[in-house]
C-alpha atoms as an extended CHARMM CRD file, in Angstrom:
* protein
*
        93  EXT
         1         1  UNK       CA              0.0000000000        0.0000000000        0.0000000000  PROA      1               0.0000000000
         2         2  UNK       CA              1.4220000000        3.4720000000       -1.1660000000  PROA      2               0.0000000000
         3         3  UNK       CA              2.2490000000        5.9760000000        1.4070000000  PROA      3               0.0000000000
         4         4  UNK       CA              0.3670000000        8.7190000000       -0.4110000000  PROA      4               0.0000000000
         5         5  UNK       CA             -1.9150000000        8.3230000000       -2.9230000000  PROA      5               0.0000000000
         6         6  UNK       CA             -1.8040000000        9.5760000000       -6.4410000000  PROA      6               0.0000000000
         7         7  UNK       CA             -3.2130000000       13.0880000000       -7.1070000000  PROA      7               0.0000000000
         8         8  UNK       CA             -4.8510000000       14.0320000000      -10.3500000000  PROA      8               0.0000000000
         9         9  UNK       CA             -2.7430000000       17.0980000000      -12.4240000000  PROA      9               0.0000000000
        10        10  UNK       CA             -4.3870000000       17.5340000000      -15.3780000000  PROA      10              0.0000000000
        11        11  UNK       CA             -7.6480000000       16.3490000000      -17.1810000000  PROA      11              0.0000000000
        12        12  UNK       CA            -11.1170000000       16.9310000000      -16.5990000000  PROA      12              0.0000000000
        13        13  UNK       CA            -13.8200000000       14.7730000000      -17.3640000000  PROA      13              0.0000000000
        14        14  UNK       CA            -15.6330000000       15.9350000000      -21.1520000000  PROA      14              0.0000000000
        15        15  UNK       CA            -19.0480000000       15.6120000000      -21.2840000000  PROA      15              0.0000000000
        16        16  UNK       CA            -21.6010000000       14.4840000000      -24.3310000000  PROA      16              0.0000000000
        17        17  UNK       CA            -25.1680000000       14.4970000000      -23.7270000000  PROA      17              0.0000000000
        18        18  UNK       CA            -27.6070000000       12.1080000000      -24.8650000000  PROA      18              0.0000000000
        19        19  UNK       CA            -29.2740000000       12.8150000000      -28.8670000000  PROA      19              0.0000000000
        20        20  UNK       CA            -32.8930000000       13.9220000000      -28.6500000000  PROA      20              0.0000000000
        21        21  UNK       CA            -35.4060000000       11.7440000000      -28.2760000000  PROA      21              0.0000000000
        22        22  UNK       CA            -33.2510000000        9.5370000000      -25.9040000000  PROA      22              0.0000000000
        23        23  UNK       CA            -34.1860000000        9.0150000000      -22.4570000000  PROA      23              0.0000000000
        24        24  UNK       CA            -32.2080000000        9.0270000000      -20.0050000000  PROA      24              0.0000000000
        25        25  UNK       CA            -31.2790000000       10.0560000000      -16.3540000000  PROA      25              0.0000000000
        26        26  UNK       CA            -28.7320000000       10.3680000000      -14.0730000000  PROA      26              0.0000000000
        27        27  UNK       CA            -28.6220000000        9.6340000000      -10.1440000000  PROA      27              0.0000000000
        28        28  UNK       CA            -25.6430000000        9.6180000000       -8.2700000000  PROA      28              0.0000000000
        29        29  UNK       CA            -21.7000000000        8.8730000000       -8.8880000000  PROA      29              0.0000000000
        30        30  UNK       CA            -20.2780000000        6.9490000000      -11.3100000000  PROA      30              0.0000000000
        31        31  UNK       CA            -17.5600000000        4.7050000000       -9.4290000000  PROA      31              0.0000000000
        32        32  UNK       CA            -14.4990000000        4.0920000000      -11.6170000000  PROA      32              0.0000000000
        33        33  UNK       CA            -11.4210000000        2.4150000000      -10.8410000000  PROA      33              0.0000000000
        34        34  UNK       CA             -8.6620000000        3.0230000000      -13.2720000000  PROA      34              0.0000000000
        35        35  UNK       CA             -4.3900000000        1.6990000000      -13.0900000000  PROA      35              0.0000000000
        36        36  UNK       CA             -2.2070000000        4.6620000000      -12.3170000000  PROA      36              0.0000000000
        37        37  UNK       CA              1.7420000000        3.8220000000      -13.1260000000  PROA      37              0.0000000000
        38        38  UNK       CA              4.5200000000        4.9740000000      -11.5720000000  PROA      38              0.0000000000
        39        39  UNK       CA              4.6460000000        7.7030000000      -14.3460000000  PROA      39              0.0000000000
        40        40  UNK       CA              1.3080000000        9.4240000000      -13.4750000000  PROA      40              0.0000000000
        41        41  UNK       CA              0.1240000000        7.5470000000      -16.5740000000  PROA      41              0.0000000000
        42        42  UNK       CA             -3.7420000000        6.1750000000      -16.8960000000  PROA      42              0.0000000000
        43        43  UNK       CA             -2.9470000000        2.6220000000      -17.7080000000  PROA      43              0.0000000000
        44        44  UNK       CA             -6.2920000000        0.8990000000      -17.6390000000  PROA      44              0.0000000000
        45        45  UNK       CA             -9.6540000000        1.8690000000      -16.4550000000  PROA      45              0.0000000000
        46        46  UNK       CA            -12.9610000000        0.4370000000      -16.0380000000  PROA      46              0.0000000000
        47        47  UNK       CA            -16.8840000000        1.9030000000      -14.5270000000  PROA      47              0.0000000000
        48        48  UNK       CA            -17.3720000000       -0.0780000000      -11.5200000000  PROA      48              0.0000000000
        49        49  UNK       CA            -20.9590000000        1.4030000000      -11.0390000000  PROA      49              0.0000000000
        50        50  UNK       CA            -22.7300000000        2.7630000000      -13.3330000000  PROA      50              0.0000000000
        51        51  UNK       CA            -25.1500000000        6.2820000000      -12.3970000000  PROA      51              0.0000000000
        52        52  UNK       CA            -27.3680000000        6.2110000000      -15.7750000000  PROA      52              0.0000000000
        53        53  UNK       CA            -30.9500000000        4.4080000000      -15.6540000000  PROA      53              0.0000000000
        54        54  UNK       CA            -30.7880000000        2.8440000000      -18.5520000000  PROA      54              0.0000000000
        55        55  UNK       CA            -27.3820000000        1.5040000000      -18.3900000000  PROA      55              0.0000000000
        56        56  UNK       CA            -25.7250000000        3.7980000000      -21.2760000000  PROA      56              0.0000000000
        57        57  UNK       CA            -22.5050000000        1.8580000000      -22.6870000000  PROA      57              0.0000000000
        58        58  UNK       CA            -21.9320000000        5.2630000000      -25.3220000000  PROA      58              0.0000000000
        59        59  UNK       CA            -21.5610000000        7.4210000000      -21.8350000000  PROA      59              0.0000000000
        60        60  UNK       CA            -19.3330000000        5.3810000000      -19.8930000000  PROA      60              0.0000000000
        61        61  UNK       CA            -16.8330000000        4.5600000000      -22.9730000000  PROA      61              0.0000000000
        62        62  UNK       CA            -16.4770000000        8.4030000000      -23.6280000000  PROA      62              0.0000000000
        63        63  UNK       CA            -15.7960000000        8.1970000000      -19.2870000000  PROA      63              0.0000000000
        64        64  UNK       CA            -13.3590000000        6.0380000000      -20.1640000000  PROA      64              0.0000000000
        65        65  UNK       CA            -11.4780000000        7.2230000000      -22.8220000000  PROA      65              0.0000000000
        66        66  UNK       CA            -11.8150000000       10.6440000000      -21.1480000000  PROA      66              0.0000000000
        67        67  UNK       CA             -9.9570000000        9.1560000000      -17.8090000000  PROA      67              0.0000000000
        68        68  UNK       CA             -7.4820000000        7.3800000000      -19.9100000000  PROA      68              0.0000000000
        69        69  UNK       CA             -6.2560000000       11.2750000000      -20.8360000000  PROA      69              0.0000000000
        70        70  UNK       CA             -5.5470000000       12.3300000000      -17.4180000000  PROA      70              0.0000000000
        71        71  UNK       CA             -2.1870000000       12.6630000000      -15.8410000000  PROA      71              0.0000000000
        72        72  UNK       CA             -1.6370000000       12.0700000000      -12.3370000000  PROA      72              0.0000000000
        73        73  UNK       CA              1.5720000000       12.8330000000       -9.4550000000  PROA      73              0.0000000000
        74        74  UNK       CA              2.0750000000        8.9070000000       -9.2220000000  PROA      74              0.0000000000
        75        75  UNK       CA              1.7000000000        7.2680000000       -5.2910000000  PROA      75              0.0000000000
        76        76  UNK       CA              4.6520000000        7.0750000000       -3.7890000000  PROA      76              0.0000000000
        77        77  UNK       CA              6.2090000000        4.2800000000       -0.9760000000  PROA      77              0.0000000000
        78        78  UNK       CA              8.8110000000        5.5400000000        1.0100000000  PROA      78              0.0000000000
        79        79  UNK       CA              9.4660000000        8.3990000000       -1.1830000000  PROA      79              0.0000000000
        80        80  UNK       CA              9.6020000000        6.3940000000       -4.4830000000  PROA      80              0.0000000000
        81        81  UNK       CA              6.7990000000        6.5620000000       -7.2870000000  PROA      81              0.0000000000
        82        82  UNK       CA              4.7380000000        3.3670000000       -7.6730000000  PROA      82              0.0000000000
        83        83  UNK       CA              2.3540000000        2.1960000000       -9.8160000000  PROA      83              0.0000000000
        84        84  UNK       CA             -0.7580000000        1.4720000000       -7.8340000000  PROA      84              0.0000000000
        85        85  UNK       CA             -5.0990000000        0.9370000000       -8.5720000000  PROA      85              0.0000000000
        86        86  UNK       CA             -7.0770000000        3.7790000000       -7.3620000000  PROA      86              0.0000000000
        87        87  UNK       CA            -10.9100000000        4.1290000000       -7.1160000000  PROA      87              0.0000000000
        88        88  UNK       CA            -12.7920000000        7.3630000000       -6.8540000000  PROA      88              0.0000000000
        89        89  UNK       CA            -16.3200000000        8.7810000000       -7.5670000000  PROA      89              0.0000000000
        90        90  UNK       CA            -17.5810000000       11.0460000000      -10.6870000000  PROA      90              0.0000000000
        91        91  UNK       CA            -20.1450000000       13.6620000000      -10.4750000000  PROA      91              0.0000000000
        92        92  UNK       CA            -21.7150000000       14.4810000000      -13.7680000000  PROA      92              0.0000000000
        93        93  UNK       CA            -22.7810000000       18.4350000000      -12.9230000000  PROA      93              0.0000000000
């Protein structure tokens, strides 16, 4: 287990909304985890819960691919950057 945990330093989270006519609605986080290496790189990363009723696969791959952008200051053990698996909550406002 890393001594600190990794920090996000750039990337936001971009946004599509649904075409017109489709119906859906959003309660709550999303819950993503997502691989963070030792470089602050997005390695892999996966929804763990979904927040859209219907499930919405087009929404949570553009999550996805939006995550796999960011950079992050990498965790560190005893001073040392590690890779490590981090999971945090979105809020789509």
């Amino acid at each position: 287990m890393p001594d600190t945990p990794p920090r996000r330093r750039k990337g936001r989270l971009e946004r599509i909304r649904p075409d017109p006519g489709d119906r859906f609605s959003i309660e709550g986080p999303w819950k993503v985890e997502a691989v963070v290496s030792e470089r602050g790189k997005v390695l892999d990363a996966r929804i763990m819960k979904g927040a859209s009723t219907p499930p919405w696969p087009k929404y949570e791959a553009h999550i996805l691919k939006s995550i796999r952008k960011w950079e992050f200051e990498p965790a560190r053990l005893k001073g040392v950057p590690v890779g490590t698996c981090m999971v945090f909550e979105l809020h789509d406002k």
